[in-house]
Wavefront OBJ file of the C-alpha trace (Angstrom):
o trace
v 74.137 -20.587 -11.263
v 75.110 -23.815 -12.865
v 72.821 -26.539 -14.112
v 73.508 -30.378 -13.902
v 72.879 -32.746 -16.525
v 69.986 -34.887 -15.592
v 72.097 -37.527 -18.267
v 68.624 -38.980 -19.369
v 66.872 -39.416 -22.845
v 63.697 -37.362 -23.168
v 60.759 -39.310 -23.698
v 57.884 -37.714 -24.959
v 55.037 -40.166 -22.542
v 56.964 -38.768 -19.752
v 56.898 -35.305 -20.765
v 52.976 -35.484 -21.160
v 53.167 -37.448 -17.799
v 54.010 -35.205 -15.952
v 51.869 -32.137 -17.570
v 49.126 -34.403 -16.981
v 49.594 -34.860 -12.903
v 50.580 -31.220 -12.693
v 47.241 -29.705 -14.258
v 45.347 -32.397 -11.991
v 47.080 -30.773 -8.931
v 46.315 -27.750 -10.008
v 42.393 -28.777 -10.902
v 42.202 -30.413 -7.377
v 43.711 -26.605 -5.711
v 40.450 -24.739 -7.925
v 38.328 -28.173 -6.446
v 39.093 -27.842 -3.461
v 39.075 -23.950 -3.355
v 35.160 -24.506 -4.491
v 34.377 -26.849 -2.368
v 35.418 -24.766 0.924
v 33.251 -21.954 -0.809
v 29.985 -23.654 -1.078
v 30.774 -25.276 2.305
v 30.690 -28.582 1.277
v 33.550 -30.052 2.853
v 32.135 -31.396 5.978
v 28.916 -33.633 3.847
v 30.396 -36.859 4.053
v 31.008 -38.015 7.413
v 33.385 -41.165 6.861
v 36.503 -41.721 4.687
v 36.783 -44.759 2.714
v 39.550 -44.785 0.847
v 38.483 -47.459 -1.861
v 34.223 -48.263 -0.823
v 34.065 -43.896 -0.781
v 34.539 -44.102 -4.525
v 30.896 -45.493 -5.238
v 28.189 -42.433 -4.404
v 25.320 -43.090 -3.630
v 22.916 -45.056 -6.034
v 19.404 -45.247 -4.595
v 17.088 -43.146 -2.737
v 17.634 -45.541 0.486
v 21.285 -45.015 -0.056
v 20.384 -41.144 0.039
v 18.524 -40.806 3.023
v 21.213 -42.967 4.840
v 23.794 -40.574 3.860
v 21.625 -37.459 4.655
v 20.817 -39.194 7.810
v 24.526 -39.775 9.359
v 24.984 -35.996 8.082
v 22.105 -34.907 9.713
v 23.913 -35.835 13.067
v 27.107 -33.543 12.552
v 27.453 -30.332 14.355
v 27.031 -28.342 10.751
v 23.461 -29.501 10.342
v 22.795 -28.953 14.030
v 23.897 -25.784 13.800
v 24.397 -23.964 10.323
v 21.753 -26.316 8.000
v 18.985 -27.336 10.245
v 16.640 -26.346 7.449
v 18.183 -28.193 4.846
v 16.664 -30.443 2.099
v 17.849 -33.596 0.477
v 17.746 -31.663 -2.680
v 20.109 -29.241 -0.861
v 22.435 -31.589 0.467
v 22.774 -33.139 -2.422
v 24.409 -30.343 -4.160
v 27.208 -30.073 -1.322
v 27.550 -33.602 -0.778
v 28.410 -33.916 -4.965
v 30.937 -31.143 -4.324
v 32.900 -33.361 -1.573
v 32.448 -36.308 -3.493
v 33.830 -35.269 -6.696
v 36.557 -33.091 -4.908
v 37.671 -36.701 -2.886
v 36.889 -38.746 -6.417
v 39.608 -36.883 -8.047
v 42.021 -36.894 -5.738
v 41.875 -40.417 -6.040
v 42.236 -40.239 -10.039
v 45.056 -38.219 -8.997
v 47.036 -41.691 -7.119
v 45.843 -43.819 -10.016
v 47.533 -41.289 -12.607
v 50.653 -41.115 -10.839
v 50.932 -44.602 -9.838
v 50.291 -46.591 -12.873
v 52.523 -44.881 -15.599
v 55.176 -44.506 -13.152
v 55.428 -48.214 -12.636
v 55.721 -48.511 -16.516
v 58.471 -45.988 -16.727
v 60.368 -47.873 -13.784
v 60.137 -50.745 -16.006
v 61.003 -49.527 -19.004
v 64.093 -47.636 -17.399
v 63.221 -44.117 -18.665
v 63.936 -42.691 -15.216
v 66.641 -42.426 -12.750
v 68.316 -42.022 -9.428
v 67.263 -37.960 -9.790
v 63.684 -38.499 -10.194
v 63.055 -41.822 -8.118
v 64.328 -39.940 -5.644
v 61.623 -36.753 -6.261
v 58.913 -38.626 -7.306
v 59.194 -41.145 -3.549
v 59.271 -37.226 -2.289
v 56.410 -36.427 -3.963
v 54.008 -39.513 -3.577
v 54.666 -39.211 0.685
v 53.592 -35.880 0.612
v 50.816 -36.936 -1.691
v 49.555 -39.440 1.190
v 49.925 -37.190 3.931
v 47.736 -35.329 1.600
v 45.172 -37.887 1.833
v 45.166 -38.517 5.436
v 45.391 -34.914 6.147
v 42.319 -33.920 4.009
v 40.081 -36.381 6.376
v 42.053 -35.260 9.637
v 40.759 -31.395 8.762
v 36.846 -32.797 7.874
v 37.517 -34.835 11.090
v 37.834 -31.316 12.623
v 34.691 -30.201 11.827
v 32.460 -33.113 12.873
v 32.779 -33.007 16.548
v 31.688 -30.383 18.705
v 33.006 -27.151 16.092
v 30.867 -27.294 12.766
v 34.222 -25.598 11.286
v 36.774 -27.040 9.925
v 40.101 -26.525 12.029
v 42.076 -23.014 9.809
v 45.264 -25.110 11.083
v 43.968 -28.450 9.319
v 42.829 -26.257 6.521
v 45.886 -24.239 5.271
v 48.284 -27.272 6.406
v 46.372 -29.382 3.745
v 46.030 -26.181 1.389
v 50.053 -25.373 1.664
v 50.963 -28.946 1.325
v 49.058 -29.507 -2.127
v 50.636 -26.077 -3.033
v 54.319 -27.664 -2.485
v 53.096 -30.984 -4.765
v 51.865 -28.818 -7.508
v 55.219 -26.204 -6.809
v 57.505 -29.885 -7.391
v 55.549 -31.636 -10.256
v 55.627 -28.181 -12.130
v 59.512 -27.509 -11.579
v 60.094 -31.050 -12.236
v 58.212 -31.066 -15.421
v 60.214 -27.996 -16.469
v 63.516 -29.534 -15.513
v 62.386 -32.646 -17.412
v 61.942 -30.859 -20.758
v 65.090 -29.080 -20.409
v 66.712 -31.888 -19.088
v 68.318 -30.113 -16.683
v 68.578 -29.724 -13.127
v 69.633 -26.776 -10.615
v 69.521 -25.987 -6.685
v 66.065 -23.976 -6.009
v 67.557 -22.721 -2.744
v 70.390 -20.439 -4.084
v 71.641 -16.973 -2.478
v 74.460 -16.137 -4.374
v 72.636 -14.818 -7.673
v 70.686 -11.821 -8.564
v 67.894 -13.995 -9.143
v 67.299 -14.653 -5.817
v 65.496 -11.404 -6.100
v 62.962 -13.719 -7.581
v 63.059 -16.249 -5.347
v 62.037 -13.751 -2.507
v 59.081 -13.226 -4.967
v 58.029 -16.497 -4.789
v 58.210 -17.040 -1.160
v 56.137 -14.011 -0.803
v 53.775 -15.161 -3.085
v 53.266 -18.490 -0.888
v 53.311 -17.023 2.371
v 50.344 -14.521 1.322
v 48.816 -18.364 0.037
v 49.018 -19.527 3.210
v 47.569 -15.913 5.573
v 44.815 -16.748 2.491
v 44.375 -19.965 3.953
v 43.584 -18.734 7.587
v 41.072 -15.881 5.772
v 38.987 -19.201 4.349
v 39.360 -21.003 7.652
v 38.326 -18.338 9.866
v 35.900 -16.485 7.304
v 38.039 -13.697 8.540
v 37.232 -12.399 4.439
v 33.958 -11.173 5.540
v 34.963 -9.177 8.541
v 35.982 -6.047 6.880
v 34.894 -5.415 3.147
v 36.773 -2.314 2.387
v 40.382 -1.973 1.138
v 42.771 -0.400 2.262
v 40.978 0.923 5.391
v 39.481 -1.490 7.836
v 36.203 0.071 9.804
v 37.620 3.676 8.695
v 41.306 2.470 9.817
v 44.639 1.517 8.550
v 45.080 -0.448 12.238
v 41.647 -1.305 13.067
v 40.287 -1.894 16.617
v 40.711 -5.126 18.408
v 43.453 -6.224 16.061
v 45.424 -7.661 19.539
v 43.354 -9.793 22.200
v 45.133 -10.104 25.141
v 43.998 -13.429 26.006
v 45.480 -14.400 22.671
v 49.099 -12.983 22.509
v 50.875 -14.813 19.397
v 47.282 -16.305 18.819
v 46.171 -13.623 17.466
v 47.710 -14.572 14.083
v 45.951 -16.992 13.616
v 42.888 -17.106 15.387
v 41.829 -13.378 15.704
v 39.801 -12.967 12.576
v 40.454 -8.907 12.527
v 44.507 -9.842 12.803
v 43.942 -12.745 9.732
v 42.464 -10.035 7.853
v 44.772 -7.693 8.330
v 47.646 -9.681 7.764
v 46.746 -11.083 4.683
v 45.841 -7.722 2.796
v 49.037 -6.061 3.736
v 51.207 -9.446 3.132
v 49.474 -8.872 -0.226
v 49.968 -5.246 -0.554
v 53.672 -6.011 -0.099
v 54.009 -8.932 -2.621
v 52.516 -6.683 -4.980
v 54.426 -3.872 -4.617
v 57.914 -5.813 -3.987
v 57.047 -7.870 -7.419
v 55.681 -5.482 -9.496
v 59.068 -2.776 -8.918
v 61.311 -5.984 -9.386
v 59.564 -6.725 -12.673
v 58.897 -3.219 -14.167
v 62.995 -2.557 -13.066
v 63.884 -5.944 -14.925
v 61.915 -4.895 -17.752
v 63.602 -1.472 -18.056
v 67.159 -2.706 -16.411
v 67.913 -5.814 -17.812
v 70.127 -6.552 -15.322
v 68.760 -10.474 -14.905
v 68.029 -11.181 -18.506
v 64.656 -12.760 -18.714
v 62.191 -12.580 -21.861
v 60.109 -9.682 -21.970
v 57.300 -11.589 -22.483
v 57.149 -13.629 -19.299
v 57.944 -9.950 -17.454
v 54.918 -9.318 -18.788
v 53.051 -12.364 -18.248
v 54.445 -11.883 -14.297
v 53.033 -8.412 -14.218
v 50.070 -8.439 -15.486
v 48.641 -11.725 -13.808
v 50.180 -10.152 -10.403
v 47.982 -7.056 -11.370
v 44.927 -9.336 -11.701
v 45.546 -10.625 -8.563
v 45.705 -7.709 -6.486
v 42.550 -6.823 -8.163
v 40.746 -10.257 -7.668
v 41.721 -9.809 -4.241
v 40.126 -6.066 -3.645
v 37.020 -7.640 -5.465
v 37.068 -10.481 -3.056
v 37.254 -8.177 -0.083
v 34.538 -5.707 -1.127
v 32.067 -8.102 -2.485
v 32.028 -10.274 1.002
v 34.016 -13.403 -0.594
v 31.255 -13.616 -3.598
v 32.013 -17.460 -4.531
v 32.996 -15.950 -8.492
v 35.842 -13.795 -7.029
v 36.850 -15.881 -4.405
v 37.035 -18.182 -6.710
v 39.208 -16.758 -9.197
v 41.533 -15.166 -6.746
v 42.457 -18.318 -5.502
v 42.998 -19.936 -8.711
v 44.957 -16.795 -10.309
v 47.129 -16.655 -7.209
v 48.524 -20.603 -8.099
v 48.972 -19.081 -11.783
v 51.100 -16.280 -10.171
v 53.257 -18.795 -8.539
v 53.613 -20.897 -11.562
v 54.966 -17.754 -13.623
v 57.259 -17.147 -11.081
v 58.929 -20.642 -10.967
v 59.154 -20.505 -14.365
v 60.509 -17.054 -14.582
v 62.653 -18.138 -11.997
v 64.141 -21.427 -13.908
v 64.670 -19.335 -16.810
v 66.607 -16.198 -15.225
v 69.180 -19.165 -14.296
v 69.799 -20.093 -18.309
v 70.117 -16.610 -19.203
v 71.252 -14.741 -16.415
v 74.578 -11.715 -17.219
l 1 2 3 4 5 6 7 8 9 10 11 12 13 14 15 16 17 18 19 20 21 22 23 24 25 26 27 28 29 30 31 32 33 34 35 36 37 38 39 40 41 42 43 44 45 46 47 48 49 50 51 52 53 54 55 56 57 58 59 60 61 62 63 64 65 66 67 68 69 70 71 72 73 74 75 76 77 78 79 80 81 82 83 84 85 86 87 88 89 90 91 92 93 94 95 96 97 98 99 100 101 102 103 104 105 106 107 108 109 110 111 112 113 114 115 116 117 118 119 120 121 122 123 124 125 126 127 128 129 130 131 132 133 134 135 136 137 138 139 140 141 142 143 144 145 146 147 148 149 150 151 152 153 154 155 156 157 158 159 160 161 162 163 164 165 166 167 168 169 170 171 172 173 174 175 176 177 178 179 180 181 182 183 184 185 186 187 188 189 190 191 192 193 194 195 196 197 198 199 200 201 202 203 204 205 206 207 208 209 210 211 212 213 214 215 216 217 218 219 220 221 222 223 224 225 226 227 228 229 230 231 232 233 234 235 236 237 238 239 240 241 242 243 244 245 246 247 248 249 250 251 252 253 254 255 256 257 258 259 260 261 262 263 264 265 266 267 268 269 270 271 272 273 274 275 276 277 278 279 280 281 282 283 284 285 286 287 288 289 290 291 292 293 294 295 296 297 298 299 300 301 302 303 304 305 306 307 308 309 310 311 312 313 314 315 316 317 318 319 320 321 322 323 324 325 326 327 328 329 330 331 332 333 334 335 336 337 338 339 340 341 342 343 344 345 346 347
């Protein structure tokens, strides 16, 4: 594959620019990630884009706050018992989850202005950056249309709303890393391309983010803590009631013994696709890649199976959960990488 010229002077502010925005992204995926654990996402019933900054600041402000939540479906339902003391602790989750997303806008926005004034970008990045900052507003608006989801009648969060918001920040992160690495090498290639070896990689990756998305529907449905053993599920490879009539195609994504299903053996087959590609191309050679980001691919796809085993047998314990989320993004980022490289040194 050939690279084009991005014909642009590195600057250093814009190298640690765009590091900056891209570790934010990924902070606000491990944020986020938490706050769906400790179920905090539905604690603040309003969105205020700008006023929703300010927490609360006084007892009275408190009790109003615990009050409107006390009138959601969750409380109704799920937290009936619950303290102020306790909803504090989820409402701080939402709020600081929502808080940085906002420092998130502010951190793109404001040095990106300077840059356009100072000239040290062009045509090439205007045009991914105005990419990037739409799909970072439908992020916004998305974010309150899922917690809109869950304070109606359901006192769940839609799993549509919920991996549509998930897979969308995972596309932001995926651009702002591959643009920060095309930055630094100054160079820029087609990500789509079928005419290489490396494309082998490429299917890598996509596997890797559809088993991020089947994870999303396991979070959205709880579908995690239906089955707790790996591989079998209830004694079975093809449990009972994996197809609901009633359902048909729905059962993808609304049967929680189909979710579960799907996303183990989605991840069984990443795993075992990724790991013979990369143990081959560390033996074979025949897309020449540094050994040492072979290795960095297979052992932090190793951890990830295991995270995920861990996550299964332990019921979706918050620490494993967790981590399996936040490895799985790490996975991904490997992979891009790998996958930028194999195009510079590819035989």
């Amino acid at each position: 594959m050939q690279f084009t010229e991005l014909n642009l002077n590195f600057q250093k502010p814009v190298m640690l620019w765009l590091i900056l925005l891209t570790i934010m992204v990924f902070l606000i995926i491990v944020i986020g990630g938490l706050t769906r654990l400790t179920d905090s996402g539905l604690s603040m019933v309003d969105w205020q884009p700008l006023l929703g900054t300010i927490p609360p600041l006084n007892q009275n402000q408190w009790l109003r706050v615990f009050n409107d939540y006390q009138l959601t479906p969750e409380f109704i339902y799920v937290n009936k018992n619950m303290t102020l003391e306790e909803f504090k602790y989820i409402f701080w989750w939402e709020w600081f989850h929502r808080f940085f997303a906002r420092l998130i806008g502010v951190v793109f926005l404001i040095p990106f202005l300077y840059f356009f004034l100072k000239k040290y970008l062009n045509i090439f990045f205007y045009k991914r950056f105005t990419i990037i900052f739409i799909l970072g507003l439908i992020q916004g608006f998305v974010g309150w249309w899922m917690v809109k989801s869950g304070l109606q009648n359901n006192p769940y969060v839609s799993a549509y709303r919920l991996t549509f918001h998930l897979s969308n920040a995972i596309i932001i992160y995926s651009l702002l890393l591959w643009t920060s690495i095309e930055y630094y090498n100054l160079k820029s290639k087609r990500f789509l391309y079928f005419k290489s070896k490396k494309f082998l990689i490429l299917i890598s990756i996509l596997l890797v983010f559809i088993t991020i998305l089947s994870g999303g529907f396991m979070a959205g449905s709880h579908a995690g803590q239906s089955f707790n053993t790996y591989p079998l599920m209830n004694g079975k490879i093809i449990p009972d009631d994996i197809y609901l009539k009633e359902l048909g195609m729905l059962n993808l994504f609304e049967n929680t013994v189909t979710i579960n299903f799907n996303h183990r053996w989605i991840a069984t087959l990443t795993f075992i696709y990724t790991f013979s590609l990369f143990t081959y191309l560390f033996i074979k050679e025949f897309i020449q890649l540094h050994k040492v980001i072979i290795c960095l691919v297979l052992s932090t796809l190793s951890l990830q199976f295991f995270l995920g085993v861990m996550t299964l047998v332990s019921n979706v314990a918050i620490q494993y959960a967790s981590l399996h989320q936040t490895n799985s993004v790490l996975l991904l980022s490997i992979l891009l990488f790998a996958y930028f490289k194999s195009t510079i040194k590819e035989i």
